[in-house]
DOLO-720832 format. One record per residue: chain; z, y, x of N, C-alpha, C in turn. Coordinates in nm, 4 decimals. Each point is the difference from the previous one (the first is absolute). Layout:
cadena | n.z | n.y | n.x | ca.z | ca.y | ca.x | c.z | c.y | c.x
A | Z | Y | X | Z | Y | X | Z | Y | X .
...
This chain:
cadena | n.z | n.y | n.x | ca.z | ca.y | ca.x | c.z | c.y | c.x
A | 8.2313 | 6.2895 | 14.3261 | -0.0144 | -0.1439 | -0.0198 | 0.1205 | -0.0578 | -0.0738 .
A | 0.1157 | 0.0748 | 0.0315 | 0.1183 | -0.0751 | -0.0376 | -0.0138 | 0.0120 | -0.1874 .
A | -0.0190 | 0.1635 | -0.0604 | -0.0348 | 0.0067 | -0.0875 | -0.0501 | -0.0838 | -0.1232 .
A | -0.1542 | -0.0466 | 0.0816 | -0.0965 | -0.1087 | -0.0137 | 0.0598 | -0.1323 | -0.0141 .
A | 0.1231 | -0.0152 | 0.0308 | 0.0598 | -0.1831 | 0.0117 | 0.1128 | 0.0451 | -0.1206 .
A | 0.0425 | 0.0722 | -0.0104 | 0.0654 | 0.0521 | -0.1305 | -0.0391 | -0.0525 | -0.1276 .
A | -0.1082 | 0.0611 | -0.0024 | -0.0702 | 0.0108 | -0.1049 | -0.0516 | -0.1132 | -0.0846 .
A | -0.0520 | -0.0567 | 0.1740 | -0.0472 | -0.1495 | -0.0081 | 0.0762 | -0.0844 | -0.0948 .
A | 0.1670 | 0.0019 | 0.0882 | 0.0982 | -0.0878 | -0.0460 | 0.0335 | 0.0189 | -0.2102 .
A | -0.0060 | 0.1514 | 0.0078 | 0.0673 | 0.0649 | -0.1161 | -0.1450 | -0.0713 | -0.1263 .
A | -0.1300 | -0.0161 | 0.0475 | -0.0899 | -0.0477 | -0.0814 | 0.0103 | -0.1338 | -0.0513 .
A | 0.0474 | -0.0537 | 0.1112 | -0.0240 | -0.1510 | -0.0102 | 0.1558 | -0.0549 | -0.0345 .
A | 0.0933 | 0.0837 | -0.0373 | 0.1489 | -0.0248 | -0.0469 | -0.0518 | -0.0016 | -0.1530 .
A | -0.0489 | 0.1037 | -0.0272 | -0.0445 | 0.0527 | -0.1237 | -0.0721 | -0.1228 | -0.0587 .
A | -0.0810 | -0.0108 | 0.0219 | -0.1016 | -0.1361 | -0.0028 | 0.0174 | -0.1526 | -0.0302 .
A | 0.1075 | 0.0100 | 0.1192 | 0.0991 | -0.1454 | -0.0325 | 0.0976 | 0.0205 | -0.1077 .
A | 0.0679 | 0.0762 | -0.0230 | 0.0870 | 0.0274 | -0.1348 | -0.0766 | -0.0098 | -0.1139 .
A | -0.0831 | 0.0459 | -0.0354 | -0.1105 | 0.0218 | -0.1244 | -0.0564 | -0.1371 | 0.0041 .
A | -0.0462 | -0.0722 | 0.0448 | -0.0466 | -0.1205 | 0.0438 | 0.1319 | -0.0994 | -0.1248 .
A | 0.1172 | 0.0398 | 0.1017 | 0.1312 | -0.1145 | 0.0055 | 0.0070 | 0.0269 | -0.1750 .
A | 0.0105 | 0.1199 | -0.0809 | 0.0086 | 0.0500 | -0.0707 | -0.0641 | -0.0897 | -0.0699 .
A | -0.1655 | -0.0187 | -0.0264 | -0.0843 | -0.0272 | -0.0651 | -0.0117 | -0.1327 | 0.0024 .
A | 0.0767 | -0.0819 | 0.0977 | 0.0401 | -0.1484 | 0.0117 | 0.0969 | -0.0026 | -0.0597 .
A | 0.0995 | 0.0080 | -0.0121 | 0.1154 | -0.0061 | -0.0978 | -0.0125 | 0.0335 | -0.1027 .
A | -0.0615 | 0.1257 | -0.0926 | -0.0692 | -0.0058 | -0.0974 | -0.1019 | -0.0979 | -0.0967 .
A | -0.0547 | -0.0966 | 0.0924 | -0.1522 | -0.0205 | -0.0407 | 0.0402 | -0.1840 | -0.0020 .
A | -0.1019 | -0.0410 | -0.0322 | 0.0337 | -0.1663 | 0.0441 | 0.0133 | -0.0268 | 0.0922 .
A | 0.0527 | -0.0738 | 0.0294 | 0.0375 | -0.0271 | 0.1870 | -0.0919 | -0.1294 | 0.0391 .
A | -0.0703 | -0.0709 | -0.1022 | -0.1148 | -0.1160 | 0.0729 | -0.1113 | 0.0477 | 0.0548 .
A | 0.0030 | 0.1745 | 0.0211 | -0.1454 | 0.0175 | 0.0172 | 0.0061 | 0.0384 | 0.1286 .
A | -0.1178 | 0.0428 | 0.0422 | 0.0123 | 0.0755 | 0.1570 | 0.1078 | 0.0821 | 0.0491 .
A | 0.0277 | 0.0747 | -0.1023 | 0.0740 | 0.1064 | -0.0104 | 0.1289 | 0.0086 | 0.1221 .
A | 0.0311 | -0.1148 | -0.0509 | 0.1246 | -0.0469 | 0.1292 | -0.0186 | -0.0514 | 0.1738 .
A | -0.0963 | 0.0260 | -0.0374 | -0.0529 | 0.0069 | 0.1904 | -0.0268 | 0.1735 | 0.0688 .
A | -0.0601 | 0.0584 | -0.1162 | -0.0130 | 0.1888 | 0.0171 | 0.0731 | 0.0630 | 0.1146 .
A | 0.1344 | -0.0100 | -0.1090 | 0.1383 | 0.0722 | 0.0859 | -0.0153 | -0.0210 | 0.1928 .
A | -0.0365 | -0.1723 | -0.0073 | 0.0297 | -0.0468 | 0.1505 | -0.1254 | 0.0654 | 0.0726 .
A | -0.1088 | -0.0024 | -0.0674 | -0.1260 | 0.0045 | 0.0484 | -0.0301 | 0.2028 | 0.0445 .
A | 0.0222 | 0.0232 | -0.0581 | 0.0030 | 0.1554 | -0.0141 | 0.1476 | 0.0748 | 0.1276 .
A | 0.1460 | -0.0800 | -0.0033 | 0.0347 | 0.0284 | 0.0825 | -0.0415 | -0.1376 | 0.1916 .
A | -0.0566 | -0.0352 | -0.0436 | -0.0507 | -0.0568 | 0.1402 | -0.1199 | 0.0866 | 0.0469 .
A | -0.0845 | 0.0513 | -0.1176 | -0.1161 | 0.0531 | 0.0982 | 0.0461 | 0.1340 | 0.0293 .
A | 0.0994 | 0.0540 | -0.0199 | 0.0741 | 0.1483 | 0.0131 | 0.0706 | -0.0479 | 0.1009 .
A | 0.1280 | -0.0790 | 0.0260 | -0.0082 | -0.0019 | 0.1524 | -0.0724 | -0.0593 | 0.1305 .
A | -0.1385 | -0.0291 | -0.0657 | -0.0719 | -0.0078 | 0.1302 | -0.1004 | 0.1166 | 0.0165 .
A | 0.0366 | 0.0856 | -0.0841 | -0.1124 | 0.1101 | -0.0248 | 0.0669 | 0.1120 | 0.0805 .
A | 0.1573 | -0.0188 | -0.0147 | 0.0546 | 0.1325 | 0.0758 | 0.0393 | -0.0460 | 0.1396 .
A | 0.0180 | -0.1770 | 0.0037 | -0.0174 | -0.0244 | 0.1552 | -0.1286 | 0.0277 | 0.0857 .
A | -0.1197 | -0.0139 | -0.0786 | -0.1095 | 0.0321 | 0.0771 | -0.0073 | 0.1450 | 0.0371 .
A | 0.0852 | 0.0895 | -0.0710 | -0.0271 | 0.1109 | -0.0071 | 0.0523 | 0.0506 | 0.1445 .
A | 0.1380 | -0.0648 | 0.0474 | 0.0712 | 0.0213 | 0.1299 | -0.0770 | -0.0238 | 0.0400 .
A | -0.0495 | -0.1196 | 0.0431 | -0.0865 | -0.0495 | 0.1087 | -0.1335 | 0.1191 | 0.0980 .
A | -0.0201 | 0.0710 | -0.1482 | -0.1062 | 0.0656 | 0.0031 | -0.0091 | 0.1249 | 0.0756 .
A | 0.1661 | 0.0267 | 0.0418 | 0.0355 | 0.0950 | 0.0770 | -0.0312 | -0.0042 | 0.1136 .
């Protein structure tokens, strides 16, 4: 399981960087700049649910 929350974390690091990346790159009036937040909020409730689940 512990593995599994690793991975979790290491995906959704990944995710939010590439995100942050493509906001700073890109125009910033568009959605774009909500991503980063949105992508790391549903990653830590994704790996909190994941404890729970224990």
């Amino acid at each position: 399981m512990k593995r599994h929350k690793k991975e979790l974390i290491g995906l959704y690091i990944i995710l939010t960087t590439i995100s942050t990346i493509l906001t700073l790159t890109k125009n910033q009036n568009t959605w774009l700049v909500f991503l980063p937040f949105f992508i790391a909020g549903f990653g830590l409730f994704h790996v909190l649910s994941e404890n729970k689940k224990k």
